[in-house]
N, C-alpha and C positions, 0 to 999 in steps of 0.2 A: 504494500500500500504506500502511493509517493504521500511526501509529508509535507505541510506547509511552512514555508521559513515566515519567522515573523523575526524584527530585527527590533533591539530596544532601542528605545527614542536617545536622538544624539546629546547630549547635555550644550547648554551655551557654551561657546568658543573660549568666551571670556574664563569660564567657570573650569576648565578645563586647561586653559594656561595658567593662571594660579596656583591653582592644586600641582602641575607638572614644574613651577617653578620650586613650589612650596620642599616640595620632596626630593625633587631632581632626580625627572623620572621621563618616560618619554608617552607622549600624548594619547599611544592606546592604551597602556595600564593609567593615566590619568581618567580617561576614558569612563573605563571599566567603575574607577572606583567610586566616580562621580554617581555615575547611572546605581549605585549601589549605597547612594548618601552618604558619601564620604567627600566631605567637599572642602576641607581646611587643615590644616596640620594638625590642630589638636583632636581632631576626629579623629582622622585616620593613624594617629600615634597610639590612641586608646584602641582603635580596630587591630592595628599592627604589634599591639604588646599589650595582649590582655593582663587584666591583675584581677585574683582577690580582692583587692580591696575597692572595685569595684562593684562587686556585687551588691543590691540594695539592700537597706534596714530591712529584716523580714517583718519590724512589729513595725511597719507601715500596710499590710496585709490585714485587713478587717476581723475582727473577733482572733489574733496571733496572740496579743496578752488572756485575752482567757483558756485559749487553749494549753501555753504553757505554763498558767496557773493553775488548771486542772491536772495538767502530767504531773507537777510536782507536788501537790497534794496527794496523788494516787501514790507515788513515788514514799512520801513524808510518812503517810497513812498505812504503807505495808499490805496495799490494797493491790489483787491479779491485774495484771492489764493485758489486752490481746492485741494485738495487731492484726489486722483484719483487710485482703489483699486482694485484687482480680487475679486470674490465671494466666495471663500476657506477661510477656518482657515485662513491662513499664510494671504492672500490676506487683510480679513475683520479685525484682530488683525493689521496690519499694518495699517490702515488708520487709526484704530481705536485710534491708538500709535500717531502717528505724527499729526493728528486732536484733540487730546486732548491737547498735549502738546503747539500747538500753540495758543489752545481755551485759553489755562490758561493765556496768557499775550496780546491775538491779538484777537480782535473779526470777521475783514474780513473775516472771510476763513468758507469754506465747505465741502461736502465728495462727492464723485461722488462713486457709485458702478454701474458698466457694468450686463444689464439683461442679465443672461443664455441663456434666450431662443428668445431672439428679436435682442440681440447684439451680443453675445456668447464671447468667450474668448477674452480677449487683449481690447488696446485702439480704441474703436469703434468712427466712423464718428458722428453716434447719439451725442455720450458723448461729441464729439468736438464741437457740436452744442448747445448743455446744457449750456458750458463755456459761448461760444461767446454768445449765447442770454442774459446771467446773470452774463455779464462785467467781467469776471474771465480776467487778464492778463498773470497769473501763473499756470502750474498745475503743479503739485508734483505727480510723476505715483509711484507706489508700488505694489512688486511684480509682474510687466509684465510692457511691454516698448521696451524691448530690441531689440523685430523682428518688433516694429511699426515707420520704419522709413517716409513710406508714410503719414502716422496721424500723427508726429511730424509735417512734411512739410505741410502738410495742416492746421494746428496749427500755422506756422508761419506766412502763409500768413493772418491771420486772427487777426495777432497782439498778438499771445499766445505763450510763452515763458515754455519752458519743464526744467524740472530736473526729469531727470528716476532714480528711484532703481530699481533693476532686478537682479536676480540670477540666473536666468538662462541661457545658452549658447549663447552669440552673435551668428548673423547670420555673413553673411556677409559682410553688409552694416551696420554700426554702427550708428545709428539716428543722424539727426544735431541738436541735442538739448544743451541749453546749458551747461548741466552737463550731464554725462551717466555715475551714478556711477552702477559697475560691475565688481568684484573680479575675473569672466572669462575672460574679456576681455585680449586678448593676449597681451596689451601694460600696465596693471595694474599689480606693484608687489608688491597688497596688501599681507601679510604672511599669510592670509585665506582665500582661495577662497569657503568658505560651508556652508556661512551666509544663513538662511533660508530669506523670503520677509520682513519679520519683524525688522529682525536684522539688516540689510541693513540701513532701517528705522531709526533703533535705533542709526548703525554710521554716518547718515547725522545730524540727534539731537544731539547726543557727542559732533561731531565737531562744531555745530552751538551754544551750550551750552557754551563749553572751550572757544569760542572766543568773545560772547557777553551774556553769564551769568552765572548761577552756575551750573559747571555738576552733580554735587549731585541730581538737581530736577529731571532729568532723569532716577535714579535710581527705583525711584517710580513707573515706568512702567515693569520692569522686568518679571511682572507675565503675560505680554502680549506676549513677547518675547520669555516666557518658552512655553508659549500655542503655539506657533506658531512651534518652534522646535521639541516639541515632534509631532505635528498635523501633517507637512511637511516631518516628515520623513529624516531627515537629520540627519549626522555625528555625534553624540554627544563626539566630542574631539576636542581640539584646544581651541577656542574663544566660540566654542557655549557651552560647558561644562561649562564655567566659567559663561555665561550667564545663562545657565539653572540653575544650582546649586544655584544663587541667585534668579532667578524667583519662583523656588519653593519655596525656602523659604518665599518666599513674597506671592505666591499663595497657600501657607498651614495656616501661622500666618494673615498677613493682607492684604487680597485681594480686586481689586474696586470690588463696589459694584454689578455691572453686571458679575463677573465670581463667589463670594460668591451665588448669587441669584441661579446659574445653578448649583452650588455644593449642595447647598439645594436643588433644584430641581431633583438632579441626586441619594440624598442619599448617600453624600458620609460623612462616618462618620473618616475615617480612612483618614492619611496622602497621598496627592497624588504623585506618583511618575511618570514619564515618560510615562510609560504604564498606569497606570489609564488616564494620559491626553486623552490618542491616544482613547482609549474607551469610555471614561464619557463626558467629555467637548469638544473634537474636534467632535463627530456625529452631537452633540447639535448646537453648531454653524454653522458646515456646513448643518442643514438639512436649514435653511434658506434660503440660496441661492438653495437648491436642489427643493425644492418644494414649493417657494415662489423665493419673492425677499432678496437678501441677504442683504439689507438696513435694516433690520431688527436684524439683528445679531449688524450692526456696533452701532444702538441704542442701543442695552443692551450694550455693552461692553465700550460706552463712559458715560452711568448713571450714576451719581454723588448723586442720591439719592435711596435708600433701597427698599423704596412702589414700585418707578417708574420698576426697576432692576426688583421685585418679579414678576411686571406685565407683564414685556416684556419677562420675562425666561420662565413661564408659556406658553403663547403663542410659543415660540420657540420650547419647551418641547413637544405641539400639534404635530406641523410641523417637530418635528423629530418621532413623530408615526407616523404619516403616513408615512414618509419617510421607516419605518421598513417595513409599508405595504408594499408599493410599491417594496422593494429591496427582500420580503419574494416572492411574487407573483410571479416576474419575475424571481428570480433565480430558482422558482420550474418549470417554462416555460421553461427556457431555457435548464436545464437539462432534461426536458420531449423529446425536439427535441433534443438532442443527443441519447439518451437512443431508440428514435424511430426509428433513423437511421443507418443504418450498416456502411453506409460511413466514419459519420459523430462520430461515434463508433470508429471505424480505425484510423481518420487521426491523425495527428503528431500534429497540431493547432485546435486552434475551431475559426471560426469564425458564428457569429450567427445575424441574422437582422428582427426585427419586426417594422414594423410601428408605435403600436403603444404603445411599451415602454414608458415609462419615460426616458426622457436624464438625468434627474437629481441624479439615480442610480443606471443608467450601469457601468458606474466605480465600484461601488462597488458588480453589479451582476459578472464582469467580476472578479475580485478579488476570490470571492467564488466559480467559476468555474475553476479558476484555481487551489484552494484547492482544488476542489474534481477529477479533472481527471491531473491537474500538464501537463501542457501545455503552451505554448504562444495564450494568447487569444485574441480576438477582438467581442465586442458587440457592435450592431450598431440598431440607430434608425433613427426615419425621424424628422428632424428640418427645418423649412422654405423650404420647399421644395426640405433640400438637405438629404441626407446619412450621419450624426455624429455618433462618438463612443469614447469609450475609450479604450484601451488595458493593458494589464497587462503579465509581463514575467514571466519567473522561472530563479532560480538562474544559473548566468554563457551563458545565451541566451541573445546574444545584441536586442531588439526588435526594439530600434531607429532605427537599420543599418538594420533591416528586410523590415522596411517600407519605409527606403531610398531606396530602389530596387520596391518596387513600388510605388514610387512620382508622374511616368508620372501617376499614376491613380488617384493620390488625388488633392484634389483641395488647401488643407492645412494638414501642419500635424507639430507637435510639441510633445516632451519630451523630455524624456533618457532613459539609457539602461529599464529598469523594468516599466516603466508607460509610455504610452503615450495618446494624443488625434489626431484626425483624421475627416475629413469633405472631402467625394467626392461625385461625381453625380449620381444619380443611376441609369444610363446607365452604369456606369463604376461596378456595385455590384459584380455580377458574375466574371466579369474578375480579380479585385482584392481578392475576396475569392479565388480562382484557385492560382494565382500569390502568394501569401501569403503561401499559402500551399506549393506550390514549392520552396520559400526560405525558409521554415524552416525546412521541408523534406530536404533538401540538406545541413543546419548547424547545426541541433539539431544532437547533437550525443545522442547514445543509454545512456552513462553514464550521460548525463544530465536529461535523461527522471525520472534518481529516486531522489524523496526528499530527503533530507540529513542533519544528525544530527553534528553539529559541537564540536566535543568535544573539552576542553581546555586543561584536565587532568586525568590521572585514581589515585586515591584514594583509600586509605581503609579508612572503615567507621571510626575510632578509633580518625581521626585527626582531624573532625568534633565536635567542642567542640565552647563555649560559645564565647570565644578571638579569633577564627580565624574566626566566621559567623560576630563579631564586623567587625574585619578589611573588609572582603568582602563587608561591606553595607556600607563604608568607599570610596570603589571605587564605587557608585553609582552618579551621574547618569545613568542609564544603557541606552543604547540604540544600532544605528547602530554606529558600529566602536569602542564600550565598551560594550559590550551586555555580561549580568547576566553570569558569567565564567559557563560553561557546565561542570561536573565530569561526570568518571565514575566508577561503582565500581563493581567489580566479585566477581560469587560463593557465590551469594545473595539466601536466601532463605524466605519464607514469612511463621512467626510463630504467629499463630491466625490471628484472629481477622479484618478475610479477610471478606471485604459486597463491595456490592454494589450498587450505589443508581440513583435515573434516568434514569434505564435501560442502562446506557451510561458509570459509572463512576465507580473506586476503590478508594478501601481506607482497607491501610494491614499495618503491622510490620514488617519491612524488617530488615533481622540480617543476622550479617555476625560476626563470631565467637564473642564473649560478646557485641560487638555494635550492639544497635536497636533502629529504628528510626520510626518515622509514616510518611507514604504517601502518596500523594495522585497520582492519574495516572487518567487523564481525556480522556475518548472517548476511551479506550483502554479492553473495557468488553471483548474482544473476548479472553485476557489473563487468564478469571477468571476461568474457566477446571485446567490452567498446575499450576497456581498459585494455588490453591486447592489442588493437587495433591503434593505438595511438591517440585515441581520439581528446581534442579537449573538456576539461570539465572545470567544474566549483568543486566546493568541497566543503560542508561544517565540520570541525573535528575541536577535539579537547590536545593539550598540550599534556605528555606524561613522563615519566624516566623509566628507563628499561636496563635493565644490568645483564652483560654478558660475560664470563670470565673476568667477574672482577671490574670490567669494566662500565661504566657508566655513561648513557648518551637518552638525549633527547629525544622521543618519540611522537607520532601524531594519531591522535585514535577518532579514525572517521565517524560520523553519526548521522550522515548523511552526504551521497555525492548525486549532480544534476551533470547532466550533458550540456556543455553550450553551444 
């Protein structure tokens, strides 16, 4: 499927020689960092050398004093406290975070993790009942809370006292608990509202730290907080860039023992950045919850000892093979009933439902269905006798506001615009596959229907030298809302030394008058005829390093090439 280039807007001339005198720098990385709000020295000196000390006061964060005057009464009082977690990265790294940190000075306290598939999302009535039978007076929720103001209230009548962290979007009805810390909250004017579950996590610790011990001990958890960030898919600028950039560093040099174990286990010999997380270590801990229980995950990643780490990373390591099985199987099913049907060929959405799926990865079959037909999707299976799924957008398609048009049909539904979850009755199947169809038949416009390559800049190859790919790896972390600057460059021609390998993949010398560079271009074989041929092209690509013997050179990783 050809893809749409959209190029970001040029920044003023003016605006862009200042900043390139400012730094003494040359006018495409001025460019780049303008178009990225970085527009003075002392911006881009704090972008360029993140600090601790940066980070904001956490007791600017709404109801943050009462919450850690609750922990430390529970703490005073010799009262249980639970820590209470979703089954995700973000969810299992966050209890894992705040469970560790109170284990190091309080021995009361526990972890609760919510099953998938008996409890399913959010603070369940079960888990309320776990507390009360095993004298919990406290729970501490992470990462979800925010819509459970019924389980709050039945928590109180029971003598169980809440502090939510939650990131995600208040409902209506705000929990009567007595802390409900949440940077969405309409009455919160914390400066960041785009803290992953973890993070959250980590500013109720800050604050609890600054006021009754050292906040330095919490820094030691960083690499929990980085895993969380890159895993959840969130913003990497503001608070959490500062957060991540020390996480890695702490999850490359000295990581606990439980995320070193999975990094052995994964083969990772090279430095990990953002996207190695999203790939190597976030499957790994989430296949626990996906095809197991994810109590499992929160035991490696609290291990405090190497053997114990090796043994539980191992087993996880199991449990995300099969998790591959399961998400290989079903994504070739699910593609088989598209491909079988004409309808189902045509329409604008996919929605797709088998019984007897895996719930544990349809999120991510719906993910790879949207790669290969670029759609708003919905895969759904049977749990407890009801209809669950996940769904997944494309870019610029609200999917939340899709599925708010058919709410009378669900029985629950939660996310944001590009992900969500969903649970109706399956009486109601048909009517909401139909109804789905027709709202997004009537918002998808035709220009959303094509992928799209986001370029930053067009270049000539010449300016791609040793001291500008430094500074680029300078602005890393990359991710959403800093993602690896896109180039591009014309009247590119491919001399030798063109193969291809995997039946899938290139790798050529692209020159553009005395510059040449090696690249590589993945999944793009159907180029290798015009590429042969001599013929001219464009080209968007990322700038990367590649090591061979030791040696070290400058790479260009294609993401798109046009004929001109």
């Amino acid at each position: 499927m050809e893809k749409r280039w959209i190029y970001s807007p040029i920044p003023l001339t003016e605006t862009i020689d200042d900043l390139r005198k400012a730094l003494n720098i040359n006018r495409y990385l001025a460019t780049i960092l303008v178009q990225r709000g970085i527009a003075d020295f002392e911006t881009a000196k704090k972008f360029f050398r993140p600090s601790l000390d940066h980070l904001y006061d956490p007791f600017l964060m709404k109801d943050m004093e009462k919450a850690v005057a609750r922990l430390q009464k529970a703490i005073s009082a010799n009262e249980k406290i639970l820590v209470y977690g979703d089954y995700d990265v973000d969810g299992t790294t966050s209890v894992a975070l705040v469970y560790s940190y109170l284990r190091s000075f309080y021995s009361r306290c526990d972890f609760y993790i919510p099953d998938r598939y008996s409890e399913g999302y959010g603070v369940s009535e079960a888990g309320i009942k776990w507390a009360e039978d095993n004298g919990f007076t406290l729970i501490v929720s992470l990462d979800l809370g925010i819509k459970a103001a019924d389980m709050v209230t039945l928590a109180n009548i029971k003598g169980i006292d809440f502090i939510i962290c939650d990131h995600h979007l208040p409902g209506i009805e705000i929990p009567n608990a007595v802390a409900v810390l949440d940077p969405k909250r309409s009455d919160c004017n914390y400066p960041f509202d785009e803290l992953s579950g973890c993070g959250l996590g980590f500013k109720l610790l800050q604050a609890f730290a600054k006021r009754f011990r050292e906040e330095n001990e919490i820094f030691e958890y960083l690499d929990l907080v980085a895993v969380s960030i890159a895993s959840d898919i969130v913003p990497i600028n503001g608070e959490n860039r500062i957060l991540t950039y020390f996480g890695l560093q702490k999850l490359n040099q000295n990581p606990r023992p439980g995320l070193k174990a999975l990094k052995n286990i994964a083969a990772i010999k090279n430095e990990l950045d953002v996207s190695g997380v999203v790939f190597t270590l976030g499957p790994r801990i989430n296949a626990a919850g996906r095809v197991a229980h994810a109590r499992g995950a929160v035991e490696l990643l609290i291990s405090q000892k190497e053997e114990e780490a090796n043994a539980l990373a191992e087993k996880i390591n199991i449990k995300n093979d099969l998790r591959r099985e399961f998400d290989l199987s079903i994504t070739e099913d699910a593609i088989a009933m598209i491909e079988g049907d004409e309808t189902l060929r045509q329409a604008k959405s996919t929605v797709l439902y088998k019984k007897t799926w895996h719930k544990g990865v349809i999120g991510i079959v719906a993910a790879r269905c949207v790669e290969k037909y670029y759609r708003p999707t919905v895969i759904l299976t049977e749990s407890n006798e009801k209809i669950t799924g996940s769904a997944r957008s494309i870019k610029g398609f609200d999917l939340y506001g899709a599925l708010l048009h058919c709410s009378d049909l669900l029985e629950k539904f939660g996310g944001h615009r590009y992900a969500a979850g969903l649970t109706l009755d399956p009486g109601n199947l048909t009517a909401f596959q139909k109804r789905f169809e027709e709202v997004v038949s009537a918002t998808l416009t035709e220009e959303m229907r094509v992928p799209i390559v986001e370029v930053d800049s067009v270049i000539p190859l010449n300016v791609i030298t040793g001291k500008f790919n430094n500074i680029l790896k300078q602005m890393a972390p990359f991710g959403p809302e800093n993602q690896k600057p896109v180039f591009e460059a014309r009247n590119l021609r491919v001399v030798n030394s063109l193969s291809s390998f995997k039946d899938r993949h290139l790798k050529f010398l692209v020159s553009q008058d005395e510059s040449i560079f090696q690249t590589v271009a993945f999944d793009m074989i159907e180029h290798y005829p015009r590429l042969a041929n001599g013929d001219a092209f464009k080209m968007a690509f990322t700038i990367e390093e590649t090591s061979y013997n030791g040696i070290t050179s400058i790479q260009l990783r294609a993401k798109e090439i046009k004929f001109e």
